[in-house]
TORMAR-943818 format. One record per atom (N, C-alpha, C): x, y, z. Coordinates in Angstrom, 1 decimal, padded with zeros to 4 digits, m for minus. Layout:
<atoms>
- x,y,z
- X,Y,Z
...
</atoms>
This chain:
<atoms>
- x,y,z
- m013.3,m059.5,010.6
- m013.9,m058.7,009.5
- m013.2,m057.4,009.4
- m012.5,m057.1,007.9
- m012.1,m056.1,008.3
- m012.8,m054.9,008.5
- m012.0,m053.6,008.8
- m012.9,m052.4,009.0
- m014.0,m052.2,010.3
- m014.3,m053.5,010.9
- m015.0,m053.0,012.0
- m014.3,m053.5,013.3
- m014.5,m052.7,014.7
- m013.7,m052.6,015.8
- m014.5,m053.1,016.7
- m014.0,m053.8,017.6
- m015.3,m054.2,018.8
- m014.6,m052.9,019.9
- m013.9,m052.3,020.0
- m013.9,m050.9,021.2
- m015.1,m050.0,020.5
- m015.8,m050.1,021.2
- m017.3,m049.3,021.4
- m016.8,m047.5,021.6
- m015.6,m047.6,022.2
- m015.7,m045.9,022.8
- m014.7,m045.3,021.3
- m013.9,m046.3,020.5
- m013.3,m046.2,018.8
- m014.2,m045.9,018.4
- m015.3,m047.0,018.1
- m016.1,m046.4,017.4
- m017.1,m044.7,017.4
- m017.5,m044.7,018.7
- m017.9,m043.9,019.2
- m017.4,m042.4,018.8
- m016.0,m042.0,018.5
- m014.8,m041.5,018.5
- m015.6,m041.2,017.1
- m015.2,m042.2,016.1
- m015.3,m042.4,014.4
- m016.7,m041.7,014.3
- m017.3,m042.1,015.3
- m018.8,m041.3,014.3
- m019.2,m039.9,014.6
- m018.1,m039.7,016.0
- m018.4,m038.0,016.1
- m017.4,m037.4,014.9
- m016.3,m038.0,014.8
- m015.4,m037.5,013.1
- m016.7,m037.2,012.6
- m017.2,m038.3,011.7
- m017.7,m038.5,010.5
- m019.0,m037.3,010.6
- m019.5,m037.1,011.7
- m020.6,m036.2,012.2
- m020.2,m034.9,012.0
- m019.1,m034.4,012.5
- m018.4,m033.4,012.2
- m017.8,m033.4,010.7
- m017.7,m033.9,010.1
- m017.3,m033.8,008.8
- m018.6,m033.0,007.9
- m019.8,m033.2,008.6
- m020.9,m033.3,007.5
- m021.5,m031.4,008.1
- m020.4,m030.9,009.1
- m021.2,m029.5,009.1
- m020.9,m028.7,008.4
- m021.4,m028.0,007.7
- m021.4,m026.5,006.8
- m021.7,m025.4,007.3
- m020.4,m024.5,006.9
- m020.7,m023.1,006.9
- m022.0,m022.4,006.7
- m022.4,m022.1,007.7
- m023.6,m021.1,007.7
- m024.2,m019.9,006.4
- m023.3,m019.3,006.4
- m022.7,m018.9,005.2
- m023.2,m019.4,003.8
- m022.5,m020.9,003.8
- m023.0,m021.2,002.9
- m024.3,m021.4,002.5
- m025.0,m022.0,003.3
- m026.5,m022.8,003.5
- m027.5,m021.1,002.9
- m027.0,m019.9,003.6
- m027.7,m019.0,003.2
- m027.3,m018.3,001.9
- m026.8,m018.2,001.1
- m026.3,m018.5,m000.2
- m027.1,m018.8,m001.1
- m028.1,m017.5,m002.0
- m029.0,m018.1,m003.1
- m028.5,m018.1,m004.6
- m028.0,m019.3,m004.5
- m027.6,m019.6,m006.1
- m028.7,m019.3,m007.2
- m027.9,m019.0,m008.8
- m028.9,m018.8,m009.7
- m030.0,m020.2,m009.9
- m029.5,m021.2,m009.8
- m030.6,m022.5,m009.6
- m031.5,m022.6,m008.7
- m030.9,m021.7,m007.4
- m032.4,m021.6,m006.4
- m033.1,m020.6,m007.2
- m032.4,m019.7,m007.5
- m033.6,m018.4,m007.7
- m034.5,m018.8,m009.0
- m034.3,m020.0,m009.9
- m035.0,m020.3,m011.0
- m036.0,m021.5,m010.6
- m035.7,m022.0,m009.4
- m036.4,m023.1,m009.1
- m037.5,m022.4,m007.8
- m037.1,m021.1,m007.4
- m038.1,m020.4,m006.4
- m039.8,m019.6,m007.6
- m038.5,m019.2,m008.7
- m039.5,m018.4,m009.9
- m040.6,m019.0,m010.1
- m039.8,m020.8,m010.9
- m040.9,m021.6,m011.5
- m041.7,m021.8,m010.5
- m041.7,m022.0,m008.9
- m042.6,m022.3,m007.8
- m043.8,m021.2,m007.9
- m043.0,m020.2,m008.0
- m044.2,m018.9,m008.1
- m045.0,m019.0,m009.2
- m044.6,m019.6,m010.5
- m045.5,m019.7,m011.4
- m046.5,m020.9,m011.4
- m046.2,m021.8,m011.0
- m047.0,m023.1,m010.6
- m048.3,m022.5,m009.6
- m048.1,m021.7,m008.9
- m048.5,m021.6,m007.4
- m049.7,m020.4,m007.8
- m049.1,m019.3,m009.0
- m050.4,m018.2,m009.2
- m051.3,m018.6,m009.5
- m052.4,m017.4,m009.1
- m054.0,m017.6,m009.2
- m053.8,m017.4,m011.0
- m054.8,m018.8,m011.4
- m054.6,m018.2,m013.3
- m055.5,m016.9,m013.6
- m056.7,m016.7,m012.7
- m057.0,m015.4,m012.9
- m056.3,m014.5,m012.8
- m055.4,m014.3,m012.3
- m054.3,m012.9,m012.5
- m053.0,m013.4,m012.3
- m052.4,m013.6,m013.2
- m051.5,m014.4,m013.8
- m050.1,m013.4,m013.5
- m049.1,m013.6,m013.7
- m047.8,m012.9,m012.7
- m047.8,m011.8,m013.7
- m046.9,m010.5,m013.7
- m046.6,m009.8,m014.1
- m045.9,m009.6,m015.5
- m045.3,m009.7,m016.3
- m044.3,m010.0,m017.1
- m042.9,m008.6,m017.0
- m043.6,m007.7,m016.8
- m042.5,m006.5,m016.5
- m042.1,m007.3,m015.3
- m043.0,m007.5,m014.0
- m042.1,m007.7,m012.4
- m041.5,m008.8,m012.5
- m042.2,m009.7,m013.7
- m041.2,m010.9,m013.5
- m039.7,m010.5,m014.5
- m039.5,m009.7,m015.4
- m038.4,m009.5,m016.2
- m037.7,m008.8,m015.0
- m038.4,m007.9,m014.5
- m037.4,m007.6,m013.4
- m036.8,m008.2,m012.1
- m037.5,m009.2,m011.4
- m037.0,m010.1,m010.7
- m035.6,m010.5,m011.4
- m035.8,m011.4,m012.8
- m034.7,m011.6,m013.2
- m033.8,m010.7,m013.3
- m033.9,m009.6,m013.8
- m033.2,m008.8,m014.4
- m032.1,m008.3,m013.0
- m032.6,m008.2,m011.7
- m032.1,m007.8,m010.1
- m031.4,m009.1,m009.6
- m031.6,m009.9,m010.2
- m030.9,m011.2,m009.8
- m029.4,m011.2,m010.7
- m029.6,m011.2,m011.6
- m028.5,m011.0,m012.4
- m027.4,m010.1,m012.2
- m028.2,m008.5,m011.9
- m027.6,m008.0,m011.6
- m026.4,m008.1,m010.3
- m027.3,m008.8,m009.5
- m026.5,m009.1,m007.9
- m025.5,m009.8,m008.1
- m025.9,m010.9,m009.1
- m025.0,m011.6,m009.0
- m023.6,m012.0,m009.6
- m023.8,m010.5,m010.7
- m022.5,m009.8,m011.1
- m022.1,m009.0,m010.6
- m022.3,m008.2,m009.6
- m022.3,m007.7,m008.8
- m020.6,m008.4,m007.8
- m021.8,m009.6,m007.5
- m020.9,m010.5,m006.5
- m019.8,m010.8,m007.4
- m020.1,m011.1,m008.1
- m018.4,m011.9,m008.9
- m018.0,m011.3,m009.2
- m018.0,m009.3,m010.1
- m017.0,m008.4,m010.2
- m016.6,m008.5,m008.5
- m017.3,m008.1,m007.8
- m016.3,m008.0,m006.5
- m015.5,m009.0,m006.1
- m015.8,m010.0,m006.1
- m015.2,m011.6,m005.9
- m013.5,m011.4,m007.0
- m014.3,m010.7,m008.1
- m013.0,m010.6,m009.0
- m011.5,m009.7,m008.6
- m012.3,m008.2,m007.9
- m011.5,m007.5,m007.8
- m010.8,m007.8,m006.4
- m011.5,m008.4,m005.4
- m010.7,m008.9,m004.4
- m009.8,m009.8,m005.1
- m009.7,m010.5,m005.6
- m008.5,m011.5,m005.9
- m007.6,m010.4,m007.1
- m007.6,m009.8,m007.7
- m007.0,m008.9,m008.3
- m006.2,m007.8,m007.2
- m007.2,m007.3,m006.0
- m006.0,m006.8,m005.1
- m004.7,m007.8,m004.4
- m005.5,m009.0,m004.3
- m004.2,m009.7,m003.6
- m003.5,m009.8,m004.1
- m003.6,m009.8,m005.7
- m002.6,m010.5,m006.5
- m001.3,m009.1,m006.5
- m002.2,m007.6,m006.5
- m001.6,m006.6,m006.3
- m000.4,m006.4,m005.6
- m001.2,m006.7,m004.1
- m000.4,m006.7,m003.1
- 000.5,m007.7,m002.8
- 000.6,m008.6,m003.6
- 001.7,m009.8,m003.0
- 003.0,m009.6,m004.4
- 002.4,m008.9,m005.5
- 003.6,m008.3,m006.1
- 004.3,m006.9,m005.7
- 003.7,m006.4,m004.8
- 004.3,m005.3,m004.5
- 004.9,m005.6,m003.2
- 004.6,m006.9,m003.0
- 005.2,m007.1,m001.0
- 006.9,m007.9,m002.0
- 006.6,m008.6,m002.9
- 007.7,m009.3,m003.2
- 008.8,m008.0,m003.9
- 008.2,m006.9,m004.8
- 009.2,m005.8,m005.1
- 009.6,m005.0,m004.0
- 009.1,m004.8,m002.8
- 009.5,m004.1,m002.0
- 010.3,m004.6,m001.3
- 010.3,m006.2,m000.9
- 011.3,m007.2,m000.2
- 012.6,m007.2,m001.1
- 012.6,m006.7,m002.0
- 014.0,m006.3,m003.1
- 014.6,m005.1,m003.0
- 013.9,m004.4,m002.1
- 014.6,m002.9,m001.8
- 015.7,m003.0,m000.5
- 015.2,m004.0,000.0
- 016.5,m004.1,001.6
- 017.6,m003.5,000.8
- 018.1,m002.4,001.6
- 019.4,m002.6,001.0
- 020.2,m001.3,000.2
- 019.4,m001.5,m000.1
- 018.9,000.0,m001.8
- 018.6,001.3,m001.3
- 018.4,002.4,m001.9
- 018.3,003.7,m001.8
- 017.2,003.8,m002.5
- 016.3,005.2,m001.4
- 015.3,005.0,m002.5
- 014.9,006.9,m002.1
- 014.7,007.3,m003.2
- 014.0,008.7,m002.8
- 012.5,009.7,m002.2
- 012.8,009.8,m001.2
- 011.4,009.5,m000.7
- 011.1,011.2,m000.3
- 009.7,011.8,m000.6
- 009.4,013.5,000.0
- 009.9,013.7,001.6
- 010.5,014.0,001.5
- 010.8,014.2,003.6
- 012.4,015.4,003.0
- 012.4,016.2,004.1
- 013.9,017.4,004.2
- 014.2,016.6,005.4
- 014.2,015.7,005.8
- 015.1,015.1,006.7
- 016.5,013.8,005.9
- 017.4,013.3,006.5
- 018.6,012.1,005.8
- 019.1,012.0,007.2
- 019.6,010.8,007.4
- 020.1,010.0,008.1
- 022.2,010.1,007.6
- 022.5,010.8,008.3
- 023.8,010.9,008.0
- 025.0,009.6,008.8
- 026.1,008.8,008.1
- 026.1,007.6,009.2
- 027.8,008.5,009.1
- 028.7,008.0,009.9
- 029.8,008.3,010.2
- 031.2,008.6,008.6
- 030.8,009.4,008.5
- 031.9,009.6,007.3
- 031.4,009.6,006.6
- 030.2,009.2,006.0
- 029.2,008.9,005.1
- 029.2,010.7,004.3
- 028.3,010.5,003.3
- 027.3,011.5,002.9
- 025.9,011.3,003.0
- 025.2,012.7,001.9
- 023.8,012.7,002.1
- 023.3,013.6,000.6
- 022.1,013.5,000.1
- 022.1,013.6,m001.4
- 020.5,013.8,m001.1
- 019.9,014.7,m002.4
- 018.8,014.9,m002.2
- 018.2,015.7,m003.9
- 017.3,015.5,m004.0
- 016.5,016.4,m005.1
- 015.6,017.6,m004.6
- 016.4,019.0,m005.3
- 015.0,019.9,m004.8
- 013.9,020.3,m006.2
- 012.7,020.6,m006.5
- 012.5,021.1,m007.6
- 011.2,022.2,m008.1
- 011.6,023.1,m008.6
- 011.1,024.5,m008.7
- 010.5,024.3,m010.3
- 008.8,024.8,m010.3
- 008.0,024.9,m011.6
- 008.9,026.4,m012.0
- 009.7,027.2,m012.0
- 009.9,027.8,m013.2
- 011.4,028.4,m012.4
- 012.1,028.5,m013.0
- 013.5,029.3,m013.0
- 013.7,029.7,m011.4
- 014.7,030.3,m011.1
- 015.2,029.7,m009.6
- 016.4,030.5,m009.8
- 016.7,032.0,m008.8
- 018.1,032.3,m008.6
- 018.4,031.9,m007.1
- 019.9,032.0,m007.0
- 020.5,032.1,m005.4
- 020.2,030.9,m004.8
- 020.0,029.8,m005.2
- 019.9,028.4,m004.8
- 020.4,028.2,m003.4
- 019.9,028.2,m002.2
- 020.7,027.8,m001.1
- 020.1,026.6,m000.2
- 020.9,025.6,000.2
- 020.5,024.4,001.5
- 020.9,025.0,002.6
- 020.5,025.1,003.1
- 020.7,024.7,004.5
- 020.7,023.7,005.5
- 021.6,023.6,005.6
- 022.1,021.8,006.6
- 021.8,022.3,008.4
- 020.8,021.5,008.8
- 020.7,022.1,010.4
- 020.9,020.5,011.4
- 021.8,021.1,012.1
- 021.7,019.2,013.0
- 020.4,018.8,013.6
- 020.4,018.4,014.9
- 019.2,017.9,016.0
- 019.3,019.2,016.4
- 020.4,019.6,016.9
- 019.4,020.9,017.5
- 018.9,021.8,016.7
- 019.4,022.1,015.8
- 018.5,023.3,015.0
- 019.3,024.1,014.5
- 020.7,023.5,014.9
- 021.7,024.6,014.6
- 022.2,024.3,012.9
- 022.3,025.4,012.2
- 022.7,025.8,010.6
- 024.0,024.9,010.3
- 024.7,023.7,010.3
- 026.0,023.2,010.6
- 026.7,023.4,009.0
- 026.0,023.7,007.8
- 026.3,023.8,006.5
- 025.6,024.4,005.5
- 025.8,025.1,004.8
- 025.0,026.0,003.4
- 025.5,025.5,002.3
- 024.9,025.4,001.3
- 025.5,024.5,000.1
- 024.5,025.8,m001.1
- 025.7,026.3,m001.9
- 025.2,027.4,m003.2
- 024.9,026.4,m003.8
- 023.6,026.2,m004.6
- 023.4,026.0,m006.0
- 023.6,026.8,m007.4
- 024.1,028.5,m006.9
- 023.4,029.2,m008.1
- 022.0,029.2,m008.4
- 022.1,029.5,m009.6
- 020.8,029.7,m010.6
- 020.8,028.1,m011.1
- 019.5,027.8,m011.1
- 018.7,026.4,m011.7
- 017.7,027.0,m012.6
- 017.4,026.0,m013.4
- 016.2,025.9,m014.3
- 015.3,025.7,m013.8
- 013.4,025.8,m014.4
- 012.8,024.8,m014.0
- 012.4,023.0,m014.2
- 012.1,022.8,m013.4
- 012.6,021.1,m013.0
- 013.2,020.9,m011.7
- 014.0,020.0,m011.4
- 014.5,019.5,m010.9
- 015.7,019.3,m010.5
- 017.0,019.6,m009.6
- 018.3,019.5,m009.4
- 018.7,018.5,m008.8
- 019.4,017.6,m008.7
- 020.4,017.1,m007.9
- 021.3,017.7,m007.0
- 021.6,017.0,m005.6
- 022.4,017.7,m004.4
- 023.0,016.9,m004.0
- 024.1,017.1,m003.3
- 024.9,016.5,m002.7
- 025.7,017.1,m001.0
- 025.7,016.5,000.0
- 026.3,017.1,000.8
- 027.6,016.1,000.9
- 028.8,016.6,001.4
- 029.6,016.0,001.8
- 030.2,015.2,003.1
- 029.0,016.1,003.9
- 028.8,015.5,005.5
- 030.1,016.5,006.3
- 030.3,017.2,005.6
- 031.4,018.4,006.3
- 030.6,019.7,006.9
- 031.4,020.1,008.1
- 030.8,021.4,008.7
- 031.5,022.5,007.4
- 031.2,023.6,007.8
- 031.8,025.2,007.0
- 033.3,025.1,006.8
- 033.6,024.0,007.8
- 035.1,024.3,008.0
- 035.7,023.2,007.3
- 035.4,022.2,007.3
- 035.3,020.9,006.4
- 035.5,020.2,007.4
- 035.2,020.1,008.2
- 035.4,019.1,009.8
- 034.2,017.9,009.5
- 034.7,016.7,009.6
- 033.2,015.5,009.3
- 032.4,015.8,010.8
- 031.0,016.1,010.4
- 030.0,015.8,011.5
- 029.6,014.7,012.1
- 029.4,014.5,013.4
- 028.8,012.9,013.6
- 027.5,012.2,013.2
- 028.0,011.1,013.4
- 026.7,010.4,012.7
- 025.1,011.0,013.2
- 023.8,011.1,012.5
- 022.7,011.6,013.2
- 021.9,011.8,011.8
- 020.8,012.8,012.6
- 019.9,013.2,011.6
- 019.8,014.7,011.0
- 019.6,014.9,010.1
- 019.9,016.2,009.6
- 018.7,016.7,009.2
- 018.3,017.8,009.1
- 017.4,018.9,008.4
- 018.0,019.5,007.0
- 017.3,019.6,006.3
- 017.3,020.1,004.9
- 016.4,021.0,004.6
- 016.8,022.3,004.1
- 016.2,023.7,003.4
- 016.2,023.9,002.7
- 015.5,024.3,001.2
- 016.0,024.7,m000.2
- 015.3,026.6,m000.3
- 016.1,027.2,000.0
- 015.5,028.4,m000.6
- 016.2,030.0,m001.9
- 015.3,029.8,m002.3
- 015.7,030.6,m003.6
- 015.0,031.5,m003.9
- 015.8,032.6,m004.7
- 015.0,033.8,m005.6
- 013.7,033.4,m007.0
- 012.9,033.6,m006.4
- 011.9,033.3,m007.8
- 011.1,035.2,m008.0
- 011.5,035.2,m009.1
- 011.0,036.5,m009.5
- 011.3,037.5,m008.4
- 010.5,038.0,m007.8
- 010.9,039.5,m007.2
- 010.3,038.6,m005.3
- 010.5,037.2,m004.9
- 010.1,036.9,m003.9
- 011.2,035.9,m003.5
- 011.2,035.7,m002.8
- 012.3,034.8,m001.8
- 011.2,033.6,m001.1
- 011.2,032.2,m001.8
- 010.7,031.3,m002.0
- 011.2,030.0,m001.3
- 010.7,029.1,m000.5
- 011.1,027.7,000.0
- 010.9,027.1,m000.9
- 011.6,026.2,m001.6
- 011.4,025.1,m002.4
- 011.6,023.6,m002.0
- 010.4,022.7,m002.4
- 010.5,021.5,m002.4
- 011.4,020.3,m002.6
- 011.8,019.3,m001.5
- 012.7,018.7,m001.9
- 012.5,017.4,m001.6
- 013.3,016.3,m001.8
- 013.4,015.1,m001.5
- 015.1,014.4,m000.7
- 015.1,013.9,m000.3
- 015.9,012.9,000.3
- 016.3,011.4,000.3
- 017.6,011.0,m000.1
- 017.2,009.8,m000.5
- 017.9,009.3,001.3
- 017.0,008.0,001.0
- 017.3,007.2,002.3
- 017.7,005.7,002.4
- 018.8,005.2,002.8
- 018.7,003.6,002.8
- 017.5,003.0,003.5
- 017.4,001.7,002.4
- 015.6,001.1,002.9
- 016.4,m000.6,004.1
- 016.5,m000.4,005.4
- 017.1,m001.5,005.9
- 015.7,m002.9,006.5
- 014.4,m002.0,006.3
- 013.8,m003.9,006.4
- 012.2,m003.6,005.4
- 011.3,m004.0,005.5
- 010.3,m003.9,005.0
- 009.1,m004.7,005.8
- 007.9,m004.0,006.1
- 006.7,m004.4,006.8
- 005.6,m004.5,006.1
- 004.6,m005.6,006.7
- 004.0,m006.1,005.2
- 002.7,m006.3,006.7
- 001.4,m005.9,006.1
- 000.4,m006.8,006.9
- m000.5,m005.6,007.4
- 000.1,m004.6,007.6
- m000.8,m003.4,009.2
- m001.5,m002.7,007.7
- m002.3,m001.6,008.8
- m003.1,m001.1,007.8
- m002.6,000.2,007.1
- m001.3,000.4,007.2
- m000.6,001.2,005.8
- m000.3,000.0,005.0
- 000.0,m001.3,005.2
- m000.1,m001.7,004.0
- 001.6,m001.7,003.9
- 002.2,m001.4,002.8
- 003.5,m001.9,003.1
- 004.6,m000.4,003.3
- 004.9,m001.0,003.8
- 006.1,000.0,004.9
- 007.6,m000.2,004.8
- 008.4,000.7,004.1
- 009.5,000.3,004.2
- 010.1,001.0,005.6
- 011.3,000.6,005.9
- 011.4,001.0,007.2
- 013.1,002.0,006.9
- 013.2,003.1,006.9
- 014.5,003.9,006.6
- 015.6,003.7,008.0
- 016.3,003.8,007.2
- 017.7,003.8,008.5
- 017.8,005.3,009.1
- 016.9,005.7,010.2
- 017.1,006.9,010.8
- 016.5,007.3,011.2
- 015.5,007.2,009.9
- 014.7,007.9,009.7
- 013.0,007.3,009.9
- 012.6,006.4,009.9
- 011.3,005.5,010.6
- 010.7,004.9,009.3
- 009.9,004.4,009.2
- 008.5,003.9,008.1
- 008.2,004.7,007.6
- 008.1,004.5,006.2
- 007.4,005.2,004.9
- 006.1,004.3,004.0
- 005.3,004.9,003.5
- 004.6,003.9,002.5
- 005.6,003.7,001.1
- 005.1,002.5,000.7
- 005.9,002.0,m000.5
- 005.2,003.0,m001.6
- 004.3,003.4,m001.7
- 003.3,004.1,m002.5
- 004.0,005.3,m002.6
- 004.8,006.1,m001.9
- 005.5,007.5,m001.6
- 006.9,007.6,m002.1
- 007.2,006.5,m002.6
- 008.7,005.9,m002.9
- 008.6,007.0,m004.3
- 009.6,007.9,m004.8
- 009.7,008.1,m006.3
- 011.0,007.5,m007.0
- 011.9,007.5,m006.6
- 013.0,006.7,m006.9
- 013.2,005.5,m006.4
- 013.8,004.9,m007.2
- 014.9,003.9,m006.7
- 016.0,003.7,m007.1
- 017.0,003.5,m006.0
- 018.6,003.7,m007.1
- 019.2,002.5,m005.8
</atoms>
């Protein structure tokens, strides 16, 4: 006959499968769909005393708290699947940065052997006597870079990776300073740094992390450029 086995401990096997096939999430079993909640209502109406007959406000509102819940649940249901969808386009654009430069808030750059180093500083209104200051690991001043007078906005920089003398520095980490004349005060100004992005982290609870050559982990969220 087909389909049936005379090994008793096969069979035996098969029906703890089939047994286990039939268990449900807990979860789910507690789970009140709108068909329970319509089929609990009508019970309560079958079941009242007809001398005092159910409410019509308590019962519009029963309904009315059920509905609510249960849009409730599915906007949320909704926006969780709307962040994933978020996050897995932003994990695939950021897996496109390996590689790339990107400009990130930090006075620190990763200087590599011969290389340069490049940065944005930027002042809300007019700006004399523009000066960087380049300091190595220890702290020491190794370069000053004049801007002049800037506008307000934004400048572009450039280092050339040369000491005062034009001697190339070694590879490492640098410090960056912007300060300038603003009206009758002598002001630090804000800057940026661009950094090569060499891997990208995806999962922890910053969420996605590009990882700089030098310079450590950044959020992708903090990125203003990309070049």
């Amino acid at each position: 006959m087909e389909g049936v086995s005379n090994n008793s401990y096969v069979d035996r096997m098969r029906w703890k499968e089939d047994e286990q096939a039939k268990f449900e999430d807990p979860s789910e079993r507690q789970r009140l769909e709108q068909e329970d909640f319509f089929q609990l209502l009508t019970q309560q109406l079958n079941m009242q005393d007809p001398t005092k007959p159910a409410d019509n406000d308590q019962m519009i509102a029963q309904m009315t708290n059920f509905t609510m819940a249960e849009g409730i649940s599915e906007l949320s249901k909704q926006f969780t699947e709307f962040t994933q969808n978020m996050n897995s386009s932003q994990a695939l654009q950021a897996s496109t940065l390996v590689g790339r430069s990107v400009l990130v808030p930090t006075n620190k750059a990763h200087l590599d052997a011969g290389g340069t180093a490049s940065g944005m500083i930027a002042s809300q209104q007019s700006a004399q006597n523009v000066r960087i200051s380049v300091k190595d690991e220890s702290g020491s001043v190794v370069r000053t870079i004049n801007l002049g007078d800037v506008g307000a906005g934004t400048k572009d920089f450039q280092w050339d990776g040369l000491d005062e003398a034009g001697n190339p520095l070694p590879e490492g980490k640098y410090t960056f300073t912007a300060n300038a004349r603003i009206g009758d005060s002598s002001e630090e100004l804000p800057l940026q740094m661009k950094a090569a992005v060499q891997s990208v982290s995806m999962g922890g609870e910053r969420g996605i992390v590009l990882n700089l050559k030098g310079l450590g982990g950044i959020n992708f969220a903090d990125v203003t450029e990309i070049s």
